[in-house]
MIGURO-886423 format. One record per residue (C-alpha): y, z, x; residue in three letters; residue number from 1. Coordinates in steps of 0.5 Angstrom, whole numbers, plus 2048, in hexadecimal, padded with zeros to 3 digits. Layout:
! residues N
@north: Y, up: Z, east: X, residuo: ALA, num: NUM
...
! end
This chain:
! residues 225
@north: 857, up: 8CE, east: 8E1, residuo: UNK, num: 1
@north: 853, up: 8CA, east: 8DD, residuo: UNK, num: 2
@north: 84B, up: 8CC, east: 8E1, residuo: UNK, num: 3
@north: 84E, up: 8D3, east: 8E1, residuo: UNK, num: 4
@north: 84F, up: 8D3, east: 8D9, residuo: UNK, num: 5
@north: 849, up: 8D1, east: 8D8, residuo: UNK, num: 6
@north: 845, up: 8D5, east: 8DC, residuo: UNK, num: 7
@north: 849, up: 8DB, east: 8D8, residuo: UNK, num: 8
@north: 846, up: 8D8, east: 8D2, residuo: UNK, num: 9
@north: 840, up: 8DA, east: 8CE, residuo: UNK, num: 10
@north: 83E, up: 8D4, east: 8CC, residuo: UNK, num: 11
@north: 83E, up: 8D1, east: 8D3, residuo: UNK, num: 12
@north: 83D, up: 8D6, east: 8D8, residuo: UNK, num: 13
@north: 835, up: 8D4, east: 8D8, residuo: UNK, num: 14
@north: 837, up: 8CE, east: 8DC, residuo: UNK, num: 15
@north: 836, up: 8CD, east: 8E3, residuo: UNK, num: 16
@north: 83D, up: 8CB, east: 8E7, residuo: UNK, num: 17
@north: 83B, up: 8C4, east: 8E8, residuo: UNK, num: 18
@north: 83A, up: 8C3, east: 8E1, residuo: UNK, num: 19
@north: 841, up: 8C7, east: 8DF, residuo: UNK, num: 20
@north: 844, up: 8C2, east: 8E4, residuo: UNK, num: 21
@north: 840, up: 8BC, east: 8E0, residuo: UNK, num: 22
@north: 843, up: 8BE, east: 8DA, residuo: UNK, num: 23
@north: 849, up: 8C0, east: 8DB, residuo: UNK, num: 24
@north: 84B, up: 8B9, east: 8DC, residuo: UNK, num: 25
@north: 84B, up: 8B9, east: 8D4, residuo: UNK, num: 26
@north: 850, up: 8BE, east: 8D4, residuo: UNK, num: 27
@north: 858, up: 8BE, east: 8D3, residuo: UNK, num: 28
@north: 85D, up: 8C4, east: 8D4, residuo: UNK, num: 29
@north: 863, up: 8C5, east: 8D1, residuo: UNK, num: 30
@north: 868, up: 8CA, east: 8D1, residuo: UNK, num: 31
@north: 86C, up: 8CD, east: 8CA, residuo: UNK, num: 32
@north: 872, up: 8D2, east: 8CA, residuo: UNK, num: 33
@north: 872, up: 8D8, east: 8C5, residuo: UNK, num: 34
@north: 871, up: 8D8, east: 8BF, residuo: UNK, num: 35
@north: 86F, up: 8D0, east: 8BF, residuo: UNK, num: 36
@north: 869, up: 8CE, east: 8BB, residuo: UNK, num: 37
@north: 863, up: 8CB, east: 8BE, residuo: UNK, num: 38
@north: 861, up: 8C8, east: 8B8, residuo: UNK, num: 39
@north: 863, up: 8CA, east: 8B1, residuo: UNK, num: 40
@north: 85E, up: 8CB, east: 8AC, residuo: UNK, num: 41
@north: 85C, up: 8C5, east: 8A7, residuo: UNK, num: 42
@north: 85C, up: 8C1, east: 8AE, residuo: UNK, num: 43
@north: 857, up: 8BC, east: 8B0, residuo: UNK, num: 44
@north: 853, up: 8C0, east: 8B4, residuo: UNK, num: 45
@north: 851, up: 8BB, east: 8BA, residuo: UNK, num: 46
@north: 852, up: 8C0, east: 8C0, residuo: UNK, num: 47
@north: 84E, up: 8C6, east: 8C2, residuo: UNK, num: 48
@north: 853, up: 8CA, east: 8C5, residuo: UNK, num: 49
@north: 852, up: 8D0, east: 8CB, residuo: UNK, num: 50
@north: 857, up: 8D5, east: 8CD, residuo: UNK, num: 51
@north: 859, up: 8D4, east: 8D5, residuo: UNK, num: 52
@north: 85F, up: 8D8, east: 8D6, residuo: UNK, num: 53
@north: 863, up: 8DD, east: 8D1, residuo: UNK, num: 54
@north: 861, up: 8DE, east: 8C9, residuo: UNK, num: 55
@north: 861, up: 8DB, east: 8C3, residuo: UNK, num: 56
@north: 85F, up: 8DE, east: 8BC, residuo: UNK, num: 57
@north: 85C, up: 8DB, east: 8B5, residuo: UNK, num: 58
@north: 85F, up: 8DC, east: 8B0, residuo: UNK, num: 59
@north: 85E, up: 8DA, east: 8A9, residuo: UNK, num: 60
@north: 865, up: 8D8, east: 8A4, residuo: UNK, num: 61
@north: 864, up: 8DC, east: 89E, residuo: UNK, num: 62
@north: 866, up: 8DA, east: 896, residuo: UNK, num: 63
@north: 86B, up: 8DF, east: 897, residuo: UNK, num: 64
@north: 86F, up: 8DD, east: 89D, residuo: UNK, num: 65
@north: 86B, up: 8E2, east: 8A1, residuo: UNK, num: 66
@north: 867, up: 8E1, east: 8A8, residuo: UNK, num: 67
@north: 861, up: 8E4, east: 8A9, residuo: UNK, num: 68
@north: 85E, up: 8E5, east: 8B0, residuo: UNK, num: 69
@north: 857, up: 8E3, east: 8B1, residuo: UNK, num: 70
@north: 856, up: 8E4, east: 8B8, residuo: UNK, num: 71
@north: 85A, up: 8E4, east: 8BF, residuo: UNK, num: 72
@north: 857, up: 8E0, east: 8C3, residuo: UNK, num: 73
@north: 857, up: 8E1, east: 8CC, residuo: UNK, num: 74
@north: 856, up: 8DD, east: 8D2, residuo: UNK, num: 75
@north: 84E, up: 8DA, east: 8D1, residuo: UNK, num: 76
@north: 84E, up: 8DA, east: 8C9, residuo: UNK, num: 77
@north: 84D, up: 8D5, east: 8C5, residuo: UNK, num: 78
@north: 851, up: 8D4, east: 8BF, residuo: UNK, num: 79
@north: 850, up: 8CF, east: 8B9, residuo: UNK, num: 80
@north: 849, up: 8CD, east: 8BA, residuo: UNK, num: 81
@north: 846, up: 8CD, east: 8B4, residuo: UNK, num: 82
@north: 84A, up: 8C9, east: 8B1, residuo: UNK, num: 83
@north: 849, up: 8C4, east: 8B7, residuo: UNK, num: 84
@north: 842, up: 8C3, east: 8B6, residuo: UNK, num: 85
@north: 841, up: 8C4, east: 8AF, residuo: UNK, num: 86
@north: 847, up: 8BD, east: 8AF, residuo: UNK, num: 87
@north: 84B, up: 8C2, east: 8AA, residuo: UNK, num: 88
@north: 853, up: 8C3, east: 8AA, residuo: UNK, num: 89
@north: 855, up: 8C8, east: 8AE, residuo: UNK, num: 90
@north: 855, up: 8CF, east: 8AA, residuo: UNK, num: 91
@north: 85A, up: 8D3, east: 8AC, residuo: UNK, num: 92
@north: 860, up: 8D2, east: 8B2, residuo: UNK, num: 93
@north: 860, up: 8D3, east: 8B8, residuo: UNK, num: 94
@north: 866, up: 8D5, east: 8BC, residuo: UNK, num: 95
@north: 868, up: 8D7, east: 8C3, residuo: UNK, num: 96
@north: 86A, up: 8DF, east: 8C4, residuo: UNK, num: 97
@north: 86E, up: 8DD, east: 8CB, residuo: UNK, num: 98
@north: 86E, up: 8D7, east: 8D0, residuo: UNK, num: 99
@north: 867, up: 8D5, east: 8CF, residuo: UNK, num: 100
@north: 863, up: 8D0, east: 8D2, residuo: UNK, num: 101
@north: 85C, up: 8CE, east: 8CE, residuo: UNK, num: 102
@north: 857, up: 8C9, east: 8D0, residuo: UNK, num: 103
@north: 853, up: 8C3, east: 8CB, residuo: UNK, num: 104
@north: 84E, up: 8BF, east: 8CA, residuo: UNK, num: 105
@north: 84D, up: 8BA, east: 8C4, residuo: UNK, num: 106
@north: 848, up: 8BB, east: 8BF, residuo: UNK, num: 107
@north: 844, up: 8B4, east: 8C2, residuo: UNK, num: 108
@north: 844, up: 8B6, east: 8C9, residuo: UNK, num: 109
@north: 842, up: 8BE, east: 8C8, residuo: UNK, num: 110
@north: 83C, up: 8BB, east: 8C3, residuo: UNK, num: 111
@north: 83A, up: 8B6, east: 8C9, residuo: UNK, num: 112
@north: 83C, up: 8BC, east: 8CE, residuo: UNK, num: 113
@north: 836, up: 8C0, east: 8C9, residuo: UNK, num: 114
@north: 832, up: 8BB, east: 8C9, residuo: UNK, num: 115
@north: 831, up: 8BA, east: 8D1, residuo: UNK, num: 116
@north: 831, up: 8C1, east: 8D2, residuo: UNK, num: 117
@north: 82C, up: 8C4, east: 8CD, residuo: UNK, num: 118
@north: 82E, up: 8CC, east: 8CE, residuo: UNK, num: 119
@north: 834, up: 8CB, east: 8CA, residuo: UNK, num: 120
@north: 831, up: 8CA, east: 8C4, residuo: UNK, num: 121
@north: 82E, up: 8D2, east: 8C5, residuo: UNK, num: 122
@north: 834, up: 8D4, east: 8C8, residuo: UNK, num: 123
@north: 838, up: 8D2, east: 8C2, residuo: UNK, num: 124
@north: 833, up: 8D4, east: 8BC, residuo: UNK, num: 125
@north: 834, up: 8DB, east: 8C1, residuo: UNK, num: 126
@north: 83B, up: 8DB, east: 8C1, residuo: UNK, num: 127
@north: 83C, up: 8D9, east: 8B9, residuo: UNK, num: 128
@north: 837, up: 8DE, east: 8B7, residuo: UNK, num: 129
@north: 83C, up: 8E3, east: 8BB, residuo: UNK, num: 130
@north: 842, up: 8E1, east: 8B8, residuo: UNK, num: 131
@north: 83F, up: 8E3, east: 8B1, residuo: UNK, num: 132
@north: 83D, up: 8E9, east: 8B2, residuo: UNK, num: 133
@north: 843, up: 8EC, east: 8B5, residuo: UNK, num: 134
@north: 846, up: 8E7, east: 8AE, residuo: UNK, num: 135
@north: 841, up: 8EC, east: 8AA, residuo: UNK, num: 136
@north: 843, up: 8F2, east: 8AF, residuo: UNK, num: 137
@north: 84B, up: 8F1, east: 8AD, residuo: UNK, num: 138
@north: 84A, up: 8F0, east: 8A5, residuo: UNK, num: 139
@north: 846, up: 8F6, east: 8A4, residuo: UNK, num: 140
@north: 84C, up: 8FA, east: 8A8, residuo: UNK, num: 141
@north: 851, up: 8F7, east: 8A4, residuo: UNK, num: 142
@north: 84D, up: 8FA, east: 89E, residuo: UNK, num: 143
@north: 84A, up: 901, east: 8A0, residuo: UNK, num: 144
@north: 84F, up: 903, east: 8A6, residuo: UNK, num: 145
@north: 857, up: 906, east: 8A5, residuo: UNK, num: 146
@north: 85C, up: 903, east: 8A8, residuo: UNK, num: 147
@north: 85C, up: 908, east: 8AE, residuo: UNK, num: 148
@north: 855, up: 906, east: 8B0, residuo: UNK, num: 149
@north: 856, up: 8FE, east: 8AF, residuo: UNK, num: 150
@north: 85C, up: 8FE, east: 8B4, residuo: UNK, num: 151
@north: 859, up: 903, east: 8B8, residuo: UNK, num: 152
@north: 852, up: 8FF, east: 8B8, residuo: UNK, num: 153
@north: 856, up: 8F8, east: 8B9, residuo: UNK, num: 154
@north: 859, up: 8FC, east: 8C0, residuo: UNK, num: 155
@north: 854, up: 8FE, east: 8C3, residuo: UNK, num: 156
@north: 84F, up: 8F7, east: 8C2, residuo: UNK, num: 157
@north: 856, up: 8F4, east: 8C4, residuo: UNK, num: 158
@north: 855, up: 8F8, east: 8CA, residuo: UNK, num: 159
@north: 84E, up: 8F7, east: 8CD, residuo: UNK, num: 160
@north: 850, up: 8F0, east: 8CC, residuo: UNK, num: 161
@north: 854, up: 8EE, east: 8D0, residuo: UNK, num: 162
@north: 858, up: 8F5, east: 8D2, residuo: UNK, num: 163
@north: 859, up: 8F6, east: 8DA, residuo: UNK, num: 164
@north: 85A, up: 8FD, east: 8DD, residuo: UNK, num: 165
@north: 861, up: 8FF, east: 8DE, residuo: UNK, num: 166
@north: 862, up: 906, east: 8E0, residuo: UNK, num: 167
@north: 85D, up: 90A, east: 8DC, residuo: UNK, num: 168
@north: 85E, up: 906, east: 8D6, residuo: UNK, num: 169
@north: 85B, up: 8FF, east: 8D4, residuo: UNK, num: 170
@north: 861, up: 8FB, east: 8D3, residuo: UNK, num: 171
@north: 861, up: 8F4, east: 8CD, residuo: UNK, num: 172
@north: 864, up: 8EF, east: 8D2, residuo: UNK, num: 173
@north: 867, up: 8EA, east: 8CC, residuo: UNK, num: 174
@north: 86C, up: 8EC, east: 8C8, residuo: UNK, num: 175
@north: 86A, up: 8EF, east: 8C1, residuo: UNK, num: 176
@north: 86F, up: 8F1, east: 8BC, residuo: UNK, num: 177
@north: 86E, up: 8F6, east: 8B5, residuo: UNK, num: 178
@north: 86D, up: 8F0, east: 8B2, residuo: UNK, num: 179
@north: 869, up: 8ED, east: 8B5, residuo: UNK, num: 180
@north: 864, up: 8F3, east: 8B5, residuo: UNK, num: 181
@north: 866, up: 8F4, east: 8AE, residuo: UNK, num: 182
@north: 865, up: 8EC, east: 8AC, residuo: UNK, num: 183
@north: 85E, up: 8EE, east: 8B0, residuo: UNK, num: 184
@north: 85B, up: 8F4, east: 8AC, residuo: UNK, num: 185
@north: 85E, up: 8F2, east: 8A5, residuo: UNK, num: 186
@north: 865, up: 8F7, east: 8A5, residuo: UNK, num: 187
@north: 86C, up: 8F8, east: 8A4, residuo: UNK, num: 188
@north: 870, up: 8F7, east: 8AA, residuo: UNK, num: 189
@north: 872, up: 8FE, east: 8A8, residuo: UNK, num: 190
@north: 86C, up: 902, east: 8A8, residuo: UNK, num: 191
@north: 86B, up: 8FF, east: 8AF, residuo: UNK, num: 192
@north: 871, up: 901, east: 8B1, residuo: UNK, num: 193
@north: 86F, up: 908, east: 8AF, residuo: UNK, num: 194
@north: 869, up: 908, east: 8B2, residuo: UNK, num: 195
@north: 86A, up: 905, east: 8B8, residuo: UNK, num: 196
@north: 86F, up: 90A, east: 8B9, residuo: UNK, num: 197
@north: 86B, up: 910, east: 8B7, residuo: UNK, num: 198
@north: 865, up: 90D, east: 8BD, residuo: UNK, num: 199
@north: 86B, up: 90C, east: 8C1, residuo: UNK, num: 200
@north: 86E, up: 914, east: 8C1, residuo: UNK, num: 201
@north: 866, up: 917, east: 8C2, residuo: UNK, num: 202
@north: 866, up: 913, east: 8C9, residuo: UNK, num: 203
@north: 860, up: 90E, east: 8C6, residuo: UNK, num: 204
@north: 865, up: 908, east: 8C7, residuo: UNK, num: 205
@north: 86B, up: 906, east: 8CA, residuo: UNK, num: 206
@north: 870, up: 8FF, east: 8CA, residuo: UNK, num: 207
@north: 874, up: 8FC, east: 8D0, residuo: UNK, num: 208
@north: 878, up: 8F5, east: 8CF, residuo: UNK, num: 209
@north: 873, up: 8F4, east: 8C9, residuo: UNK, num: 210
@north: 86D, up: 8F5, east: 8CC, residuo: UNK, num: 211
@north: 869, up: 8FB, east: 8C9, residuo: UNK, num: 212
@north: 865, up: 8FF, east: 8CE, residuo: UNK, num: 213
@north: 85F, up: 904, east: 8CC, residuo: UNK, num: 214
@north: 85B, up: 90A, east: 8CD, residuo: UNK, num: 215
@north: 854, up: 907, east: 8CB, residuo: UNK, num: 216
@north: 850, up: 90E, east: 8CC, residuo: UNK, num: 217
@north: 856, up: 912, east: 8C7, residuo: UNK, num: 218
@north: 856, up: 90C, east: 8C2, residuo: UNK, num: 219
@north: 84F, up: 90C, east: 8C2, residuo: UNK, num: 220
@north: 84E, up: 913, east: 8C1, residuo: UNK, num: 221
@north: 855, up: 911, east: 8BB, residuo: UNK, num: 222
@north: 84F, up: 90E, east: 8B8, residuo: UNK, num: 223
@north: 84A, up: 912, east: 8B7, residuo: UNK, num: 224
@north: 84E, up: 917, east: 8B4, residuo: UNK, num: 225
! end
């Protein structure tokens, strides 16, 4: 599982398969329940994690007793790597969304791991500068879009992410509640609610055993109304 996982991975796909066999010597797995933390943020961050199986969400404790969702990371993600580099605590939690099993290495070995295979270091400068645009991308939604388009924005790059086909719809195979969609585009649960049932009675979207599936070509043609 642990080649497999690296060959799905941005970061590490350049890779020949001989050299994902040598370097997945330096990895360990581990598998965490739902809703187990990964880490917890203000941990040390001496672990670059990658997610082989199942999903694991970021999120990040507010004053206020409240939890936002940073991000949803699927098989081949990596989570918590900026902070690995930059020798910084943990900014954020990361917690398992059902049984999952994610793989890592240490901060030492995956500098040593970069040190022998050069291209890493392009394909990490290339992965972060990514995960800042789409960074940049959610802020600016947060603070020009309503609601209704940041849930319907979020669903449908949920969807090309990691959604599979599924009788004319494009299924979220992991269990997403209103709250965590709310905690992801900064809403009330109950707004979400309301809008999720409003997409649902449209056709766009339906839910079966807490896994949401779409109409992407009806939710893309909701957004640009």
């Amino acid at each position: 599982m642990i080649i497999e996982t690296l060959k799905r991975s941005e970061l590490f796909s350049s890779l020949k398969d001989s050299e994902l066999k040598s370097i997945s010597e330096y990895f360990e797995m581990v598998t965490y329940k739902n809703n187990e933390n990964v880490f917890v943020e203000g941990d040390p961050s001496d672990k670059f994690y990658l997610v082989a199986e199942g999903s694991v969400k970021v999120l990040k404790h507010t004053m206020m007793g409240k939890d936002i969702i940073l991000e949803i990371m699927s098989p081949g993600d990596i989570f918590g790597g900026v902070a690995v580099l930059d020798k910084k605590p943990f900014p954020a939690s990361a917690q398992a969304m059902e049984s999952t099993t994610v793989i890592w290495i240490s901060r030492q070995n995956l500098i040593r791991i970069m040190d022998e295979y050069p291209v890493l270091k392009l394909e990490v400068v290339k992965y972060f500068s990514d995960k800042l645009r789409d960074a940049h991308e959610m802020l600016k939604n947060i603070a020009t879009e309503r609601v209704e388009k940041r849930i319907a924005s979020l669903l449908l790059k949920l969807s090309e992410k990691i959604g599979v086909e599924d009788k004319g719809f494009i299924k979220l195979d992991f269990p997403l509640t209103r709250q965590e969609i709310s905690e992801m585009v900064g809403t009330t649960v109950e707004t979400c609610i309301r809008t999720m049932s409003k997409l649902q009675k449209s056709g766009i979207i339906k839910s079966s055993n807490g896994r949401i599936s779409i109409k992407t070509n009806l939710l893309a043609r909701f957004l640009e109304e």
